[in-house]
N, C-alpha and C positions, 0 to 999 in steps of 0.2 A: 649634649646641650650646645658646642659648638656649633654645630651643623646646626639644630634646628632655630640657633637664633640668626644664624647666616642665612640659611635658607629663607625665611622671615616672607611664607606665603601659609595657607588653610593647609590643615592637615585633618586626616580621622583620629581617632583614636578606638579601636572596637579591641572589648575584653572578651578574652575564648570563651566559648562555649553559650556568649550570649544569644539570647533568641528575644526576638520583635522590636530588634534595635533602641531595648532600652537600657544595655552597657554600649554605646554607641558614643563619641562626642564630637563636635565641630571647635576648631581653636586656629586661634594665629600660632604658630611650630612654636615664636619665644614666650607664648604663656605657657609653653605645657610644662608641667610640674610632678619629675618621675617619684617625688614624696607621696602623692594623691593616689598612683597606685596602688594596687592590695599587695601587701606580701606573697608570694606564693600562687600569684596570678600570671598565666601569662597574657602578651599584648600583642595586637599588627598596630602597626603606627604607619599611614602610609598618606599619601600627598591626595588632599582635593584634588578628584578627578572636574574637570571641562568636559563636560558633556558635548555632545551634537544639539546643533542650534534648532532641530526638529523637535528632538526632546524638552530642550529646556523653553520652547514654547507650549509646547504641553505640559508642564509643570515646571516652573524654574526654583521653587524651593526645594525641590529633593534631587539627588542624581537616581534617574528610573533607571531600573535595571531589567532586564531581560533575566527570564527560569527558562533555562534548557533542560530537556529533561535526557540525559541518554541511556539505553539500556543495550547490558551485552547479551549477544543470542547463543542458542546454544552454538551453532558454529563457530564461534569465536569475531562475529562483526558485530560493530555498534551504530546503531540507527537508533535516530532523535525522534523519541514518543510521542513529543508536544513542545510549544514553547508559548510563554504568556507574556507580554508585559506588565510590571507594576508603576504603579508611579504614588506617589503623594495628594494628600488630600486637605485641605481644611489647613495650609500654610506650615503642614510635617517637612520636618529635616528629609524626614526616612520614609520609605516606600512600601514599607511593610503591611501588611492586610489585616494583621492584629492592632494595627494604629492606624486603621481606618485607611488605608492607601486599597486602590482600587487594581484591577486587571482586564487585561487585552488579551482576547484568542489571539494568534496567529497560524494560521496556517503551512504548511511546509514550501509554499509559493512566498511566504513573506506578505500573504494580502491579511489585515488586521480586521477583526471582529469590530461592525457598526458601534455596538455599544459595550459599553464597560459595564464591569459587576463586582458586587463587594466579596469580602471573603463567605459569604454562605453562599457566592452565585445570583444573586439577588442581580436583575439590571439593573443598573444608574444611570443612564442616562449615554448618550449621543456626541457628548461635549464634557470638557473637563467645567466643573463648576465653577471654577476662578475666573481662567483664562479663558475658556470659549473654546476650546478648541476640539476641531471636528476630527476623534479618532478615525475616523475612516481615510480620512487624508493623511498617515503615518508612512510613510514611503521609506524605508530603513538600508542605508548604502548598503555593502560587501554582508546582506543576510547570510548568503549561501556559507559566505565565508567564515560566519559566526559559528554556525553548526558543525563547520570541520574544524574548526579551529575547537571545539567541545569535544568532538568525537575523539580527533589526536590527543589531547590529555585524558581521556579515559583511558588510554589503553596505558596508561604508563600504571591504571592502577585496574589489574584484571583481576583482582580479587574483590572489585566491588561488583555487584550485578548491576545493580541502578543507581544513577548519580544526577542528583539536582544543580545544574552550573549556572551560578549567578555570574551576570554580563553586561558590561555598561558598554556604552558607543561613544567613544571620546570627541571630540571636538573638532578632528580630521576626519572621523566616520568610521573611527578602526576600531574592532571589537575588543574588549580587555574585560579576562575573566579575573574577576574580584574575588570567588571562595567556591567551595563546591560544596555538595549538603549529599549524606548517606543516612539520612534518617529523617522522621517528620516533614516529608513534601507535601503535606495537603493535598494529594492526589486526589481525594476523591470530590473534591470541587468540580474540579478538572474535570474529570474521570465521568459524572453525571452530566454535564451541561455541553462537553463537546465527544466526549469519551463514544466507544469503548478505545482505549489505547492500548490492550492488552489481549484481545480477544482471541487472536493466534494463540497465545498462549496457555488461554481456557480452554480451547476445543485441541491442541495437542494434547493435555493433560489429559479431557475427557476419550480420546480418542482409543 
């Protein structure tokens, strides 16, 4: 409690295991109140990220975050299936697509999908609906270097096959992986609308 009244800037607060970032909270460090936690829960408690000034013109009430998707092959190398951007919608904290936050194809060049789409795939539109802003102009610094920097912490963990890495672009342009997801990736959103991303792996099996 020292620290976080010293420190005295935004902090998160997200409870494990939570999903669609509604154990999620925004606070100044010296309101946080370790009584409010649950017993027997655990927590990250970590510092309001500063986004990139591209993002937060495309949405400035959420930090958007980049889904990396990587998967290991059978040879033991990991290459990036797909990556999406989310972002926030209708003045949300959080960027999440069960709380109405939307998503960006991107490409393995880093060129961004004309239009965004809700979590059924569904287009929305050309432009963020608040701010205006034209997805197709998302220009994203050190891409390449987002994807290596995903692929080197896979391998620290090779007993997962496929790993969902959520990743913000900080305020310098530097990539910062926030959590990683081994289960429920909504791939097949994905999967239908830019897919197949797997199809190697069908036609081995059938093979």
């Amino acid at each position: 409690m020292n620290f976080l009244n010293k420190y005295d800037k935004f902090i998160v607060v997200k409870e494990e295991f939570g999903r669609g970032g509604e154990e999620v909270s925004f606070l100044k460090s010296g309101e946080f109140d370790p009584k409010k936690l649950k017993r027997g829960q655990n927590y990250v408690i970590q510092p309001f990220i500063e986004q990139y000034e591209l993002l937060n013109q495309l949405n400035p009430n959420s930090v958007n975050t980049f889904r990396v998707n990587t998967f290991l092959e059978e040879d033991g190398s990991i290459h990036v299936r797909y990556v999406f951007l989310r972002f926030g919608s209708n003045s949300a904290r959080v960027d999440n697509l069960s709380f109405g936050g939307k998503w960006i194809f991107f490409d393995m060049n880093g060129k961004p999908s004309d239009s965004a789409y809700d979590e059924h795939g569904m287009e929305s539109g050309k432009t963020h609906e608040k701010t205006g802003f034209e997805f197709s102009k998302l220009t994203i610094p050190r891409f390449h270097e987002m994807l290596e920097k995903c692929r080197e912490a896979h391998r620290k963990y090779p007993y997962v096959r496929m790993i969902g890495w959520d990743v913000c672009i900080d305020k310098e342009g530097n990539p910062v992986l926030l959590e990683w997801n081994a289960d429920q990736q909504n791939i097949f959103t994905f999967e239908g609308k830019f897919g197949p991303f797997f199809s190697d792996i069908v036609s081995s099996l059938n093979a």
